[in-house]
C-alpha positions, -999 to 999 in steps of 0.1 A, spaced: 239 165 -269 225 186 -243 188 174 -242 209 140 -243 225 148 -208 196 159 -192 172 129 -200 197 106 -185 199 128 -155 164 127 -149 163 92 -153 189 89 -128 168 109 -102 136 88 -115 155 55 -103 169 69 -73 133 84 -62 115 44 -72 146 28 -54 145 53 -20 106 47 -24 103 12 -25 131 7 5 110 29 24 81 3 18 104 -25 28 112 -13 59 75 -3 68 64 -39 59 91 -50 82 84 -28 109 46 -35 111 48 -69 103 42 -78 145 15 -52 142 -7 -66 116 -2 -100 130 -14 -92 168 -39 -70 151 -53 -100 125 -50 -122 158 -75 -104 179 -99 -95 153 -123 -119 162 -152 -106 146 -134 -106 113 -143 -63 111 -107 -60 94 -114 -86 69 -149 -71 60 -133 -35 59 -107 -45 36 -134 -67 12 -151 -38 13 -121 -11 8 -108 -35 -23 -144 -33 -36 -146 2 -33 -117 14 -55 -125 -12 -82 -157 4 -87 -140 37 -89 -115 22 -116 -140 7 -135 -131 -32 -129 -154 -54 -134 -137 -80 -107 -133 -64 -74 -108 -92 -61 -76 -82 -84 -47 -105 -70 -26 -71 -68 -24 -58 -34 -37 -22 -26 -13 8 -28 -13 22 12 -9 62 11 14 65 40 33 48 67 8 45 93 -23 38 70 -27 3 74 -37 11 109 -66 31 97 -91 -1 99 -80 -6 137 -101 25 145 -133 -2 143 -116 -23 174 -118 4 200 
């Protein structure tokens, strides 16, 4: 009964943790939606295209896919990484 108790308890704090995780995404997405949009708008060169080709290319290699271009979109490690490619553009 006791091993019962705790399972569902740390499958309550499993959910909580996804669901705290995955609002956090939301509101990042939401709050650097007008970032990536100015930033895709003045990329004229298309550098942030190429990195991100190149980036997707990259980690499939390291996985072992055979098709670089999954239709998943890449995990971003933290809140401000999808500014990382912007360091090209200065």
């Amino acid at each position: 009964m006791q091993a019962l108790v705790l399972e569902v308890g740390a499958t309550f704090v499993d959910d909580a943790a996804a669901l705290v995780k995955g609002m956090g995404r939301i509101m990042i997405q939401l709050v650097m939606a007008p970032v990536d949009r100015i930033a895709n708008t003045c990329d004229v060169a298309g550098v942030l295209t190429l990195r991100r080709l190149a980036s997707m290319r990259m980690r499939a290699e390291a996985r072992g896919v055979k098709h670089a271009m999954s239709e998943r979109r890449p995990r971003r490690r933290g809140p401000l990484s999808c500014l990382a490619a912007l360091s090209d553009l200065t």
